[in-house]
C-alpha positions in Angstrom: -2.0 1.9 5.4 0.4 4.6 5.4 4.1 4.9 6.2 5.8 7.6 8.8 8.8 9.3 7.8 10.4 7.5 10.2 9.8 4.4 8.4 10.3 5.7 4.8 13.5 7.1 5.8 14.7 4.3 7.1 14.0 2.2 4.3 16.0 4.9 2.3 19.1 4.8 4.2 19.1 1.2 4.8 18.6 1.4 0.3 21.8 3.9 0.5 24.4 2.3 2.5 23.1 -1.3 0.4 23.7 0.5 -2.8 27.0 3.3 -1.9 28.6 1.6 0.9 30.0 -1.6 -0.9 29.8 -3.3 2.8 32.1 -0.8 4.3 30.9 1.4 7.3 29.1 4.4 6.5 28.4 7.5 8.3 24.9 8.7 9.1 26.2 12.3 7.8 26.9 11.1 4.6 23.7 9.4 4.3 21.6 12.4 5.2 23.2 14.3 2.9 22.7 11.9 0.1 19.3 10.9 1.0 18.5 14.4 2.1 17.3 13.0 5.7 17.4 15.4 9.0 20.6 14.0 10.7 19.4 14.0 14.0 16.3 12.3 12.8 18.4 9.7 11.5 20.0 8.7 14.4 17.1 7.6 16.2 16.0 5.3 13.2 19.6 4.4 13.3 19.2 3.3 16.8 16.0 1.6 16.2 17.9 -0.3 13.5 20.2 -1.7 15.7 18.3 -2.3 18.3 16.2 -4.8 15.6 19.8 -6.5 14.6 19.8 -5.1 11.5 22.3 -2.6 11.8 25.4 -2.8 13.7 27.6 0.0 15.0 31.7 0.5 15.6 32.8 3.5 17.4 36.2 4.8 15.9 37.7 7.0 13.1 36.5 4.4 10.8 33.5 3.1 12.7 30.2 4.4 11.6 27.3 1.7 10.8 27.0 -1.6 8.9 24.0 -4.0 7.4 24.3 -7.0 9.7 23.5 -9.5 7.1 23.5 -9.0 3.3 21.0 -6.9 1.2 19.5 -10.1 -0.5 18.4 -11.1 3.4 16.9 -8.0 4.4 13.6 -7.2 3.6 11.9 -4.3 3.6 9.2 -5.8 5.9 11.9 -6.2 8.1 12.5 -2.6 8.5 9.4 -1.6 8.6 9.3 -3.7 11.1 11.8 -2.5 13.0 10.2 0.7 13.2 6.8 1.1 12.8 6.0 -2.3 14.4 3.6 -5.2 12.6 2.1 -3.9 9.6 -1.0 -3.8 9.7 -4.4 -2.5 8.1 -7.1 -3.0 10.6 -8.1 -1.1 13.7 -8.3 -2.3 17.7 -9.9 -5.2 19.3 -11.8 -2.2 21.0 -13.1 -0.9 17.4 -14.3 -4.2 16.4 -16.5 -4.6 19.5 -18.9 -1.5 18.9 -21.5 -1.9 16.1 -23.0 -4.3 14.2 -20.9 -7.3 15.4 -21.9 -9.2 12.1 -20.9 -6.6 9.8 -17.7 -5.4 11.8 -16.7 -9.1 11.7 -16.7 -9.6 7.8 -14.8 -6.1 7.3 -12.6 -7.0 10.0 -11.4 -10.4 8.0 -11.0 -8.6 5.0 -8.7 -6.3 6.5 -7.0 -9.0 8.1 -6.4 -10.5 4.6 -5.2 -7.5 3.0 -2.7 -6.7 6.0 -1.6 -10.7 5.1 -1.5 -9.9 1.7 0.3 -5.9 2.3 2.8 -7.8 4.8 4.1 -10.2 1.6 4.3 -7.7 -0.6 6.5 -6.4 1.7 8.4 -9.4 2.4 9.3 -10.0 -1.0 11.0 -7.2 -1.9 14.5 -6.7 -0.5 17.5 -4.4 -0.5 19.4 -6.1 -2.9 16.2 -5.8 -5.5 16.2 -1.9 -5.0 19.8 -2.0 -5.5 18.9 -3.5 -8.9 16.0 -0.9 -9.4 18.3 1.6 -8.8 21.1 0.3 -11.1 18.1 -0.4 -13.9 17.1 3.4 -13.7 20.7 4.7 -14.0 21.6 5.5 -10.6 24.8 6.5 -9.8 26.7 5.1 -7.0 29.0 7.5 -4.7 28.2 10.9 -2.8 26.4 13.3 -4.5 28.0 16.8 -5.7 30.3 18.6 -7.6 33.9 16.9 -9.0 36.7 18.2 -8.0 39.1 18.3 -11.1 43.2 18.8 -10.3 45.5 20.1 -13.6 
């Protein structure tokens, strides 16, 4: 199994506005410039997000984007989710009908299992725990940058 951009990226800013935005409305430039993500890129996961609930938007000089529930409740199966569709580690129905229909159907179950066992690795792990990942490695919350210093 491997991840897109798409859905690494989302998992990145949904981590960012968990950990800098302190529940307030954040703006997909200031995420793409923290998380180093193309902004136009963004705003297609962004939509994506929304779309799946877990993200709502407000139009405005102080609209922007906000989680729709709270880090601890969003998992980051749900927005893989939300953009990549069900995780998964095993091919097509149409794969597992040429060959050796024996041997296709043990390697099949496995893979089953292991997407099973991929999706609740997934599952437990939520925003909120990165935000504590990130707090445990030092992290600092806020915009990246220089300081502006006034005498």
């Amino acid at each position: 199994m491997k991840l897109s951009n798409k859905g690494r990226y989302g998992v990145r800013a949904l981590f960012d506005m968990a950990f800098h935005g302190g529940g307030a409305s954040a703006q997909i430039r200031d995420i793409a410039e923290r998380q180093n993500i193309p902004p136009r890129f963004l705003e297609q996961i962004f939509q994506d997000l929304r779309r799946a609930g877990l993200v709502s938007s407000k139009r405005g000089p102080r609209g922007g984007y906000q989680l729709t529930r709270s880090p601890r409740e969003i998992s980051l199966a749900d927005v893989i989710r939300a953009l990549e569709g069900q995780i998964s580690t095993y091919g097509t129905e149409e794969e597992a009908t040429q060959g050796d229909l024996a041997s296709i159907a043990v390697t099949e179950a496995a893979f089953r299992d292991l997407g099973r066992r991929i999706e609740v690795c997934f599952e437990e792990v939520s925003l909120e725990d990165l935000c504590e990942r990130a707090e445990e490695q030092g992290v600092r919350r806020g915009t990246p940058g220089g300081y502006v210093y006034v005498i």
